[in-house]
Biopython code that builds the backbone (N, CA, C, O; Angstrom):
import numpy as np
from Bio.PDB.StructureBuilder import StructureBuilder

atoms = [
    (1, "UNK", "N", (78.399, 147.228, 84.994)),
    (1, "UNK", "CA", (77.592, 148.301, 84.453)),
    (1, "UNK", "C", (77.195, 148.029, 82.997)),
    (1, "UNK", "O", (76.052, 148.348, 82.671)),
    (2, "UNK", "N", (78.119, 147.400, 81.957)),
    (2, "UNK", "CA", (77.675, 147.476, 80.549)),
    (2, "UNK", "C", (77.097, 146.348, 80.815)),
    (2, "UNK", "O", (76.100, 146.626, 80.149)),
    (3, "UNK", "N", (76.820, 145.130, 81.286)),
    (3, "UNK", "CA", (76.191, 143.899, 81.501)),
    (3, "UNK", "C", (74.612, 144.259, 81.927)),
    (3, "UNK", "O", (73.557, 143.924, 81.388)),
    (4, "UNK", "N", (74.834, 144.947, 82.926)),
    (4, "UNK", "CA", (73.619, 145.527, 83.230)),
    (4, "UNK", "C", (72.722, 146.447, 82.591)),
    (4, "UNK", "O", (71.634, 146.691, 83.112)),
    (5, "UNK", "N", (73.106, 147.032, 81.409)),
    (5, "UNK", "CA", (72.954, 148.066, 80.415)),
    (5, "UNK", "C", (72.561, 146.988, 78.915)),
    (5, "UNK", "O", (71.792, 147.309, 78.009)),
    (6, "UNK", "N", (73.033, 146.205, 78.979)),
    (6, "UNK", "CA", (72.348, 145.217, 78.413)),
    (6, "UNK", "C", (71.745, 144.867, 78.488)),
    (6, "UNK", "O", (70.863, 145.053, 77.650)),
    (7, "UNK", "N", (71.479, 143.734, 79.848)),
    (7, "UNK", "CA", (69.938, 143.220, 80.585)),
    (7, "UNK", "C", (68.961, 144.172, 80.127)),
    (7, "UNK", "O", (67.917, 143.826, 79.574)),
    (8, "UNK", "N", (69.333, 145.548, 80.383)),
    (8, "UNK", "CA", (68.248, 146.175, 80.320)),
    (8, "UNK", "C", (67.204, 146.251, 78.918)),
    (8, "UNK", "O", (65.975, 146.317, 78.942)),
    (9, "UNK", "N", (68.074, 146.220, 77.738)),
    (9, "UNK", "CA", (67.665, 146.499, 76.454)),
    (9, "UNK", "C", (67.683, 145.255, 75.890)),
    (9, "UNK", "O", (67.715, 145.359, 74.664)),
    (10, "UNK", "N", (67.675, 143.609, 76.436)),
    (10, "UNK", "CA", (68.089, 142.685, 75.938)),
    (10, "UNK", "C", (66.774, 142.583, 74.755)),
    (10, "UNK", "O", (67.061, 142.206, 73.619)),
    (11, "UNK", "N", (65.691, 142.851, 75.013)),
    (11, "UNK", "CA", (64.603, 142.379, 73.532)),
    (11, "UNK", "C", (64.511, 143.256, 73.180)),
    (11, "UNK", "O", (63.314, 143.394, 72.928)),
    (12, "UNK", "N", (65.372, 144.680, 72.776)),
    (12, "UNK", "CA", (65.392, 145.673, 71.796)),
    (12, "UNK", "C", (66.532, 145.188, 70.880)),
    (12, "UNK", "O", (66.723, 145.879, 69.879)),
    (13, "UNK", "N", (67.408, 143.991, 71.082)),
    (13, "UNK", "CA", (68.998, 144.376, 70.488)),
    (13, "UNK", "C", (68.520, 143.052, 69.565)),
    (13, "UNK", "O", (68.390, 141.938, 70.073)),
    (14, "UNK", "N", (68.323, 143.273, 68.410)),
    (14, "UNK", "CA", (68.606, 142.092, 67.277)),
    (14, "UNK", "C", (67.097, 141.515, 67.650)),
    (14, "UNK", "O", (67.168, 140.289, 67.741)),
    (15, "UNK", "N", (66.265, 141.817, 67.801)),
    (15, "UNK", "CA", (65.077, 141.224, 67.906)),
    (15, "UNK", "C", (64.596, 140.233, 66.951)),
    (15, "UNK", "O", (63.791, 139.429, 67.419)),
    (16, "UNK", "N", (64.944, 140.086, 65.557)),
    (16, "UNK", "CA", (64.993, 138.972, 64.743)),
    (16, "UNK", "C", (65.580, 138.382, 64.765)),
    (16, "UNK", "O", (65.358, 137.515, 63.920)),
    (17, "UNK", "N", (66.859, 138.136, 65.609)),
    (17, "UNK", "CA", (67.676, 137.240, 65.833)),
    (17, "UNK", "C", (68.140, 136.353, 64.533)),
    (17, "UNK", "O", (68.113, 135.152, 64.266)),
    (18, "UNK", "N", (68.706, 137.878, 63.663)),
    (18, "UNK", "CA", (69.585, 137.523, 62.710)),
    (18, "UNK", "C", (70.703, 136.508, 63.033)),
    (18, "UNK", "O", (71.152, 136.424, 64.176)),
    (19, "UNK", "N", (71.198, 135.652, 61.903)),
    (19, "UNK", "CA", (72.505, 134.961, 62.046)),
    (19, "UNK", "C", (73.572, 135.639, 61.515)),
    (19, "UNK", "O", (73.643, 136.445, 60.587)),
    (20, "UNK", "N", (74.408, 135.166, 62.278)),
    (20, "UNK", "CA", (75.937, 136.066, 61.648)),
    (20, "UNK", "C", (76.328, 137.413, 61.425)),
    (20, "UNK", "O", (77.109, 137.991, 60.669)),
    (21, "UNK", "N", (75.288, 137.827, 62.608)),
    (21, "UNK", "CA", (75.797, 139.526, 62.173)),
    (21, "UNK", "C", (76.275, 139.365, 64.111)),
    (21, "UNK", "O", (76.171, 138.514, 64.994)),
    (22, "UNK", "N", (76.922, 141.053, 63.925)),
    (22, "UNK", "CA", (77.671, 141.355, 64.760)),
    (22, "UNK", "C", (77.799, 143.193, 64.726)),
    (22, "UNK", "O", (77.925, 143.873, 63.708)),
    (23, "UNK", "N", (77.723, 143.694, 66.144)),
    (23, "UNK", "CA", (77.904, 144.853, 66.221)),
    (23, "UNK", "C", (79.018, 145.261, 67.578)),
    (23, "UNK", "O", (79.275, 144.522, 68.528)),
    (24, "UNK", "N", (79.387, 146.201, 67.411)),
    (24, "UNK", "CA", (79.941, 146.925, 68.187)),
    (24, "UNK", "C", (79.612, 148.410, 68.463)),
    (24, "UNK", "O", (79.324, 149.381, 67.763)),
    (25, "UNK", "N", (79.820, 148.107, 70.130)),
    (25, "UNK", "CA", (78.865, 149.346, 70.802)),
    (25, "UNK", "C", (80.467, 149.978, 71.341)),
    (25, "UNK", "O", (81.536, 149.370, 71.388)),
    (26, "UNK", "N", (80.143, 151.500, 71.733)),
    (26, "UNK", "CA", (80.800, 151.926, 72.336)),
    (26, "UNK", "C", (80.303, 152.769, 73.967)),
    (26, "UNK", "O", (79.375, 153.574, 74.048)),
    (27, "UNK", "N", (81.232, 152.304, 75.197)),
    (27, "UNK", "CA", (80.777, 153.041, 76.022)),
    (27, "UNK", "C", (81.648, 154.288, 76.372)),
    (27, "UNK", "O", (82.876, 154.234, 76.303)),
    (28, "UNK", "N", (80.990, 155.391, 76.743)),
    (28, "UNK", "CA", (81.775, 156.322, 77.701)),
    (28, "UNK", "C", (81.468, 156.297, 78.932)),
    (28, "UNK", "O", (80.309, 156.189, 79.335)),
    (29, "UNK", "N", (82.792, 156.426, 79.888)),
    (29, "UNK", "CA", (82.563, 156.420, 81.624)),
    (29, "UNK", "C", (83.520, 157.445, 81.825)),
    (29, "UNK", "O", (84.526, 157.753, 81.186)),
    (30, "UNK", "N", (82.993, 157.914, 82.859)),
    (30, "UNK", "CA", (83.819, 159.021, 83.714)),
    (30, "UNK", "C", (83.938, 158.991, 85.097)),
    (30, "UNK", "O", (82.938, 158.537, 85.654)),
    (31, "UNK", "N", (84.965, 159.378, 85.921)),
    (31, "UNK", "CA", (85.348, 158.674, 87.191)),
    (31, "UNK", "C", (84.632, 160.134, 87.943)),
    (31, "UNK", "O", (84.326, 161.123, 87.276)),
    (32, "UNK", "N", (84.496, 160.061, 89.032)),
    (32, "UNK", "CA", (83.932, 161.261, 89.770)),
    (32, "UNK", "C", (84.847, 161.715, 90.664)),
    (32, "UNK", "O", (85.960, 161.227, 90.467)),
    (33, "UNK", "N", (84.781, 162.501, 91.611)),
    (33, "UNK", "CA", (85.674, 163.025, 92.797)),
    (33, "UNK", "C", (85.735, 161.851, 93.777)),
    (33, "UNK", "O", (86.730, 161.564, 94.442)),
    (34, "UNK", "N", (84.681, 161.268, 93.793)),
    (34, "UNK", "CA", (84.858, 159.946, 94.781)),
    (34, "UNK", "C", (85.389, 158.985, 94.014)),
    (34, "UNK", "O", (85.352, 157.871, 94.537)),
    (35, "UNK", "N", (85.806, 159.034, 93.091)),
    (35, "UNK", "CA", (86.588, 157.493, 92.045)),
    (35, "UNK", "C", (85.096, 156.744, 91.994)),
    (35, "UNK", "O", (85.309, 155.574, 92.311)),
    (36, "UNK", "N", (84.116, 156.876, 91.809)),
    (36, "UNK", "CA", (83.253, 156.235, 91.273)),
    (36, "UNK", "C", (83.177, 156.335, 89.974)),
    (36, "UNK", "O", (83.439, 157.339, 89.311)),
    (37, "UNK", "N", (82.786, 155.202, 89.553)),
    (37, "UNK", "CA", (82.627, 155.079, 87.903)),
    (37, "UNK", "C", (81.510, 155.555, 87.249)),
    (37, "UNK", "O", (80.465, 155.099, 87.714)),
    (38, "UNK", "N", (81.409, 156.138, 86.543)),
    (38, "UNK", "CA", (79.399, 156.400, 86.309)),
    (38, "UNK", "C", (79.484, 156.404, 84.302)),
    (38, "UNK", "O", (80.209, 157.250, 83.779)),
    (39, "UNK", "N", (78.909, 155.681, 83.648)),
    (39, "UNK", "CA", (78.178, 155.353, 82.502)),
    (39, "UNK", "C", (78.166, 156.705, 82.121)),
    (39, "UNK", "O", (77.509, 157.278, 82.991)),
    (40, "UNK", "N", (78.620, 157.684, 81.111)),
    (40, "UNK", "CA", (78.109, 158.847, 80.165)),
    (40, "UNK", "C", (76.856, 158.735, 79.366)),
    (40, "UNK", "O", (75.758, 159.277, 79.489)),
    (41, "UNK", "N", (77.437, 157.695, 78.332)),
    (41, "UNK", "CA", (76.634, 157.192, 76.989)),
    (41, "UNK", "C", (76.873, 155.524, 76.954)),
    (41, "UNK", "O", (77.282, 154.823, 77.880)),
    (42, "UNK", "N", (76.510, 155.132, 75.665)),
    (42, "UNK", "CA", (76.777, 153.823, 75.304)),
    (42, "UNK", "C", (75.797, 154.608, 73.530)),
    (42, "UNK", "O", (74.812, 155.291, 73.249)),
    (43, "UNK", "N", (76.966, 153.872, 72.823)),
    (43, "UNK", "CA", (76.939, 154.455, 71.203)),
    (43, "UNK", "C", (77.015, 152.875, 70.917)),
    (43, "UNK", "O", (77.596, 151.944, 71.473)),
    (44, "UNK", "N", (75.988, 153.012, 69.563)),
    (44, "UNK", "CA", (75.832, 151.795, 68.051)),
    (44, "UNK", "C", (77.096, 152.295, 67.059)),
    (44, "UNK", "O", (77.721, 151.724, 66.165)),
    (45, "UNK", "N", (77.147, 153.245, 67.478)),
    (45, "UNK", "CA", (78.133, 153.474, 66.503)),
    (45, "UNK", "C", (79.185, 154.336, 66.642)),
    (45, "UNK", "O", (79.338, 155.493, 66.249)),
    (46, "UNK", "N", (79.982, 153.494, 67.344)),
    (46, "UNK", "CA", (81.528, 154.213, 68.327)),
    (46, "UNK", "C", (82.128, 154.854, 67.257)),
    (46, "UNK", "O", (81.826, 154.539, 66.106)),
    (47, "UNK", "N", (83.269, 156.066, 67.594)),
    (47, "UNK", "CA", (84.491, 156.681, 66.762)),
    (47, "UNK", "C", (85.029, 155.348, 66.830)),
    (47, "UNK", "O", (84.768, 154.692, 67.838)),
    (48, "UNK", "N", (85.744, 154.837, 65.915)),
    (48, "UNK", "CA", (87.305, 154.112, 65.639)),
    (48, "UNK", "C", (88.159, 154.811, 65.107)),
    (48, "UNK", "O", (88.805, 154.335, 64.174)),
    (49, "UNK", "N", (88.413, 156.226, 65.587)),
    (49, "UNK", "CA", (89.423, 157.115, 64.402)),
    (49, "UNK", "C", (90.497, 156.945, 65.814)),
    (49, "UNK", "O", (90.326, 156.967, 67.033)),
    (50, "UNK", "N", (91.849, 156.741, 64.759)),
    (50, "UNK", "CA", (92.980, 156.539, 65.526)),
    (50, "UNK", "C", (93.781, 157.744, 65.841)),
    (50, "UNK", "O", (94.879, 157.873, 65.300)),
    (51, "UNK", "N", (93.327, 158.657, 66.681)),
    (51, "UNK", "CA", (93.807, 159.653, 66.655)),
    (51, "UNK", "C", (94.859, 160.420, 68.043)),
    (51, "UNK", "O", (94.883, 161.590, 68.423)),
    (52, "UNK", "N", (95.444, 159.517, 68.415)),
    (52, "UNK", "CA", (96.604, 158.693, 69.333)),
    (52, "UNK", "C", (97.329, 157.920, 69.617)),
    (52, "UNK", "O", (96.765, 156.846, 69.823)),
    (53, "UNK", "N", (98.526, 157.889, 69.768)),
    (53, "UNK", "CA", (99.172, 156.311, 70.226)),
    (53, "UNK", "C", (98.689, 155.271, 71.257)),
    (53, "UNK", "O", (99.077, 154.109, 71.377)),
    (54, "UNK", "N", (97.904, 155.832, 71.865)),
    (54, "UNK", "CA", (97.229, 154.813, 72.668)),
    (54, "UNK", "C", (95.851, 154.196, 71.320)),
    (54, "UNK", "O", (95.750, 153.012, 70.998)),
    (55, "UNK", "N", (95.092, 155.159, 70.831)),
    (55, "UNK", "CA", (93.871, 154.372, 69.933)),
    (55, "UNK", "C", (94.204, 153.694, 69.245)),
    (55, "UNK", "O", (93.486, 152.758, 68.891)),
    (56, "UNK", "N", (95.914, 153.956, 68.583)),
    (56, "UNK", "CA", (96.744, 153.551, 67.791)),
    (56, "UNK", "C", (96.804, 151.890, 67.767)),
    (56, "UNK", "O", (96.811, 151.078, 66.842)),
    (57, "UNK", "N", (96.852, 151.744, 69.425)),
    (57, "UNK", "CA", (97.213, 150.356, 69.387)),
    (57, "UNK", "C", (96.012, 149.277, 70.001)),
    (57, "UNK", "O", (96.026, 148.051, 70.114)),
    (58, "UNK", "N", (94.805, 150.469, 70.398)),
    (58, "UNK", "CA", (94.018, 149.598, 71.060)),
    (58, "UNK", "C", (92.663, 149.176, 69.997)),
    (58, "UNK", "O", (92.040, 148.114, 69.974)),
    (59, "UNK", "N", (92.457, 150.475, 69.102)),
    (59, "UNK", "CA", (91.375, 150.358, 68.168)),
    (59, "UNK", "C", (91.641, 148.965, 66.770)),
    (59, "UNK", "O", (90.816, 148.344, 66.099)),
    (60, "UNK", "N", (92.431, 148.943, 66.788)),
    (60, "UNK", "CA", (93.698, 147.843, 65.460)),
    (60, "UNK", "C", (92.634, 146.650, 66.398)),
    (60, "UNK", "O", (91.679, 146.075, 65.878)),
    (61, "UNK", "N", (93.044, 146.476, 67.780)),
    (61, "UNK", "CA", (93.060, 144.798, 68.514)),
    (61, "UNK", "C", (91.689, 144.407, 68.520)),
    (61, "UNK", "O", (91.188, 143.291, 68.379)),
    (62, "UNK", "N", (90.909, 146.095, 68.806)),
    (62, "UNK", "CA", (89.323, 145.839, 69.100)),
    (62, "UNK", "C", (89.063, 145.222, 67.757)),
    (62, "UNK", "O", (88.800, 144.036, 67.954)),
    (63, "UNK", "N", (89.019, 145.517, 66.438)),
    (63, "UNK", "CA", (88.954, 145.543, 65.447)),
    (63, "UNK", "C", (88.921, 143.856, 65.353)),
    (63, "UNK", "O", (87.968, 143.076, 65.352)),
    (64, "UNK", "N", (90.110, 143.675, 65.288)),
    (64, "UNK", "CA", (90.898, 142.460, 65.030)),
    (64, "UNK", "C", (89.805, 140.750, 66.036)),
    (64, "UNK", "O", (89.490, 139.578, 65.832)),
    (65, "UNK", "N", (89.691, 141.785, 67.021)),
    (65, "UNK", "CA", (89.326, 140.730, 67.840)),
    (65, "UNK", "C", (87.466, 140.471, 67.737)),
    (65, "UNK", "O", (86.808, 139.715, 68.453)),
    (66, "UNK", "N", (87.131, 141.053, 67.007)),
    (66, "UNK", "CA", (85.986, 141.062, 67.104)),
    (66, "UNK", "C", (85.569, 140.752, 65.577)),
    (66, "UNK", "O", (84.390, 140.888, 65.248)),
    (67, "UNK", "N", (86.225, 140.470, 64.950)),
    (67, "UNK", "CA", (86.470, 139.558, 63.477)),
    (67, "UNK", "C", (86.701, 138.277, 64.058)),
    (67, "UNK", "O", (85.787, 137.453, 64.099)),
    (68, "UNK", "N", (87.614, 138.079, 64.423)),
    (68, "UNK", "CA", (88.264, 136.874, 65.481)),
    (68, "UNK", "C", (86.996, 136.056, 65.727)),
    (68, "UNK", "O", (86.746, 134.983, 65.178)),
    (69, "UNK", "N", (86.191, 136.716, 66.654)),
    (69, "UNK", "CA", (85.134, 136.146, 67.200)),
    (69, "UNK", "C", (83.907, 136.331, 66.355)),
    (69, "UNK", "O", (82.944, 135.763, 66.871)),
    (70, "UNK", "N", (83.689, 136.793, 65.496)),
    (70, "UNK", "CA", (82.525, 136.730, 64.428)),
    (70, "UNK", "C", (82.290, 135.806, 63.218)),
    (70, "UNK", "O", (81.519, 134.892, 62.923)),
    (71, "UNK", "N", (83.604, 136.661, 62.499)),
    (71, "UNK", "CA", (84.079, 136.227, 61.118)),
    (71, "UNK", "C", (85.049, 134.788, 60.879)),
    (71, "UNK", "O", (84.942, 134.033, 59.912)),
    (72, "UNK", "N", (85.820, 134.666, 61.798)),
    (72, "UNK", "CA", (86.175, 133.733, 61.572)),
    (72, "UNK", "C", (85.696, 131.708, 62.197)),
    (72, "UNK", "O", (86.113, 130.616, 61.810)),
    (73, "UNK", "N", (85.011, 131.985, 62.915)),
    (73, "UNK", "CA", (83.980, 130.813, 62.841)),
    (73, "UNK", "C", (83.151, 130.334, 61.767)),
    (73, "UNK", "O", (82.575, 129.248, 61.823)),
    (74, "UNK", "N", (83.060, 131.328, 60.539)),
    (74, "UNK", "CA", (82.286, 131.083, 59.098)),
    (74, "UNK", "C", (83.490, 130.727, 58.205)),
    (74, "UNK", "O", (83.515, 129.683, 57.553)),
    (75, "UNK", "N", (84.497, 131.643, 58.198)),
    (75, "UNK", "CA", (85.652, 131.672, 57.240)),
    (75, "UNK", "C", (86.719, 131.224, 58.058)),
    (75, "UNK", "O", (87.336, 132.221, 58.435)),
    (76, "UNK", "N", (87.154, 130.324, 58.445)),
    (76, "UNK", "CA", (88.039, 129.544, 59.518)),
    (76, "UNK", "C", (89.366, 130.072, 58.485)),
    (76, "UNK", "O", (89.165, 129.887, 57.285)),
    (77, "UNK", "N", (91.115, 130.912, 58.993)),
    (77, "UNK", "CA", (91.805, 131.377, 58.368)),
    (77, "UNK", "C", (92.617, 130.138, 57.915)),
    (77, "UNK", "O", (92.027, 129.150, 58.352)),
    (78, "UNK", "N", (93.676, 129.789, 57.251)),
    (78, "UNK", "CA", (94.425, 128.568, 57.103)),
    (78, "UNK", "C", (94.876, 128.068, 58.024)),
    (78, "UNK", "O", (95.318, 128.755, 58.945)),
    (79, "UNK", "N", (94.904, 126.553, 58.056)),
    (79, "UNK", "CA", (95.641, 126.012, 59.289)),
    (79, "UNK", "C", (94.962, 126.277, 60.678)),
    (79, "UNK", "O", (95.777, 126.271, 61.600)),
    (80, "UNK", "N", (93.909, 126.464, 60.974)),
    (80, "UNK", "CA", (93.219, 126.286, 61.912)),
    (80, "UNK", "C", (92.355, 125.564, 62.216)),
    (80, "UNK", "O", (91.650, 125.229, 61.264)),
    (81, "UNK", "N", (91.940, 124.939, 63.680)),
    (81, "UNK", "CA", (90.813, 124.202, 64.003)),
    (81, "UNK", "C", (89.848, 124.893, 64.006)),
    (81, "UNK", "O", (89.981, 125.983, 64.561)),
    (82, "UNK", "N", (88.284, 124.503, 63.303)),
    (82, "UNK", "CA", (87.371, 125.359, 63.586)),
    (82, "UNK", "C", (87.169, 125.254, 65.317)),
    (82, "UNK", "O", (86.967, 126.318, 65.903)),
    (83, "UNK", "N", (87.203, 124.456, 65.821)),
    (83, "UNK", "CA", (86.492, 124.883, 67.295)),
    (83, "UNK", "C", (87.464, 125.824, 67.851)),
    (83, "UNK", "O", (86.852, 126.461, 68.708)),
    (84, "UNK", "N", (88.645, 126.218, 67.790)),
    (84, "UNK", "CA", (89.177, 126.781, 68.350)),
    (84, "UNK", "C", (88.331, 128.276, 68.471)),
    (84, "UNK", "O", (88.753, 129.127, 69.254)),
    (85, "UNK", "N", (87.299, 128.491, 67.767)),
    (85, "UNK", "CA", (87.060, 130.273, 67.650)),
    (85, "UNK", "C", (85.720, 129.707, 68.137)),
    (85, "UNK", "O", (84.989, 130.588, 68.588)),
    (86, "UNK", "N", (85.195, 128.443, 68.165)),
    (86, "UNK", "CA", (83.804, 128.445, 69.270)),
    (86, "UNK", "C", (83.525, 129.397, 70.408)),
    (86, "UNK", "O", (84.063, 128.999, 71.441)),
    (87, "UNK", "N", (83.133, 130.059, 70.493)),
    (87, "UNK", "CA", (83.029, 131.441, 71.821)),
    (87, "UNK", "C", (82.563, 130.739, 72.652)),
    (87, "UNK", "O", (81.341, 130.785, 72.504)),
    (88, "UNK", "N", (82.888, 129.938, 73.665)),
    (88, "UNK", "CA", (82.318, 129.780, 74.574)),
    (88, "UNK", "C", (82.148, 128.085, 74.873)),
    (88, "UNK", "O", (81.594, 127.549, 75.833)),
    (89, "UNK", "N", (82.888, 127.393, 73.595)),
    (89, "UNK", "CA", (82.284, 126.052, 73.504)),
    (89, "UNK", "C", (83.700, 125.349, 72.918)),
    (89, "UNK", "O", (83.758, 124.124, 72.818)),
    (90, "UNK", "N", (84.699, 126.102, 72.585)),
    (90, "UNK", "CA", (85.726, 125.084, 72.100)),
    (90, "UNK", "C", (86.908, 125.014, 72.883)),
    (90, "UNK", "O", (87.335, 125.698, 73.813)),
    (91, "UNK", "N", (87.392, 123.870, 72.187)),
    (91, "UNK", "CA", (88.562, 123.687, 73.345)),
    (91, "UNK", "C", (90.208, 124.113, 73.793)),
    (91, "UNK", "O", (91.073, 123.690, 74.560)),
    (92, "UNK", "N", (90.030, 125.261, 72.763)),
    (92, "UNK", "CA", (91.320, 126.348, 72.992)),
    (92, "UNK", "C", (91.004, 127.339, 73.098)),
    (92, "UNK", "O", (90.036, 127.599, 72.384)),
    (93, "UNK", "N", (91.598, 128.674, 74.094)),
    (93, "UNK", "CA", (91.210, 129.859, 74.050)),
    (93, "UNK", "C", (92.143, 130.521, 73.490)),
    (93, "UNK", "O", (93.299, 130.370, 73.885)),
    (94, "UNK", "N", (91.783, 131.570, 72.244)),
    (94, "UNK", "CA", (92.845, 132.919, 71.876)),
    (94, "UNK", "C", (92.915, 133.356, 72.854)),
    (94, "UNK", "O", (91.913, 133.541, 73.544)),
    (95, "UNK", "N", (94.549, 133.777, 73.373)),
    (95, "UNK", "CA", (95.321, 134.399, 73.903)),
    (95, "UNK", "C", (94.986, 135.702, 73.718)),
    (95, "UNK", "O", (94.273, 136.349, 74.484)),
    (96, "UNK", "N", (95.606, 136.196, 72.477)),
    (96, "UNK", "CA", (94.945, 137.572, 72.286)),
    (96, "UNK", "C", (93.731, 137.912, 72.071)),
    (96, "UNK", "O", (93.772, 139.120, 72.302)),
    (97, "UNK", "N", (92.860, 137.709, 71.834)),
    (97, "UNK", "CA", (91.257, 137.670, 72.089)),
    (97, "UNK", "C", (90.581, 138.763, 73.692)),
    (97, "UNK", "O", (89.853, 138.421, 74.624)),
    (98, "UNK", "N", (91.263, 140.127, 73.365)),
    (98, "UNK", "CA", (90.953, 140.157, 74.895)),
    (98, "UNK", "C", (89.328, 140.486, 75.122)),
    (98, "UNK", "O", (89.234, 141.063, 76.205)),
    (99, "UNK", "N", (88.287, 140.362, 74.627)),
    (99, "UNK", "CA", (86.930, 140.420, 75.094)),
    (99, "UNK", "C", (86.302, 139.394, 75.859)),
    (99, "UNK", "O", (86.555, 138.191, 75.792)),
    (100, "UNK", "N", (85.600, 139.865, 76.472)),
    (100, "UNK", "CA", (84.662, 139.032, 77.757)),
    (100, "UNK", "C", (83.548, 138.901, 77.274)),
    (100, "UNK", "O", (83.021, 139.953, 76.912)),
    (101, "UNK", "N", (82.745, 137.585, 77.074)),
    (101, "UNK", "CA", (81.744, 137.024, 77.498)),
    (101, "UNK", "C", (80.691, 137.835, 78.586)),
    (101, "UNK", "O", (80.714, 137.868, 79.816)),
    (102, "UNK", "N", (80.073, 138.259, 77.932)),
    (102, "UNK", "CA", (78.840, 139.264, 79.540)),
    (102, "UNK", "C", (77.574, 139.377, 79.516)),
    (102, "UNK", "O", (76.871, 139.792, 80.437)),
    (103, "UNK", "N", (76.901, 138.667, 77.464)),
    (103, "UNK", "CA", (76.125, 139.128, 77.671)),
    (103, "UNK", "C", (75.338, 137.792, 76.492)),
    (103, "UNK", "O", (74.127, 137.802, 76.269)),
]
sb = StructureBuilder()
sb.init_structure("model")
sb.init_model(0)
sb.init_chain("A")
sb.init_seg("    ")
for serial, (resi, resn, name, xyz) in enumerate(atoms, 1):
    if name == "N":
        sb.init_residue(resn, " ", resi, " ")
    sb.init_atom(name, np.array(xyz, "f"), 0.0, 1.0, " ", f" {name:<3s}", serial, name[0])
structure = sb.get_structure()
């Protein structure tokens, strides 16, 4: 569904095809009486307020991991291989890194 929600808007999103930037979207889904999944929204500009022990621990990783995969391919941290943070092209994968490739 968010893959497909992409396709859809793919030559609205970054149309200058800036370098080195990076965004994060947020989706809402809601399950129905039949356990079907169905799309609410999709936000440019998600809450990150930690306002649970669950956001507690999941908003920190989103955060984290999406520096991971942006920021640190420019600013490689100490003691690292740059290819290792290649998205898609190097030859180690972060473990903790939990985002998917979709689009």
């Amino acid at each position: 569904m968010i893959r497909d929600s992409f396709k859809a808007v793919e030559s609205k999103i970054d149309p200058e095809k800036r370098l080195n930037t990076f965004e994060i979207f947020g989706y809402d889904f809601m399950i129905d009486d039949q356990y079907q999944l169905k799309i609410i929204e999709a936000n440019t500009n998600p809450c990150l307020e930690v306002c649970c022990p669950l956001l507690a621990r999941i908003i920190p990783n989103l955060v984290d991991s999406a520096f991971k995969i942006a920021v640190d391919p420019l600013f490689p941290p100490p003691n690292t291989k740059k290819n290792v943070y290649a998205w898609g092209g190097g030859t180690e994968v972060l473990n903790d890194i939990k985002f998917e490739l979709i689009f």
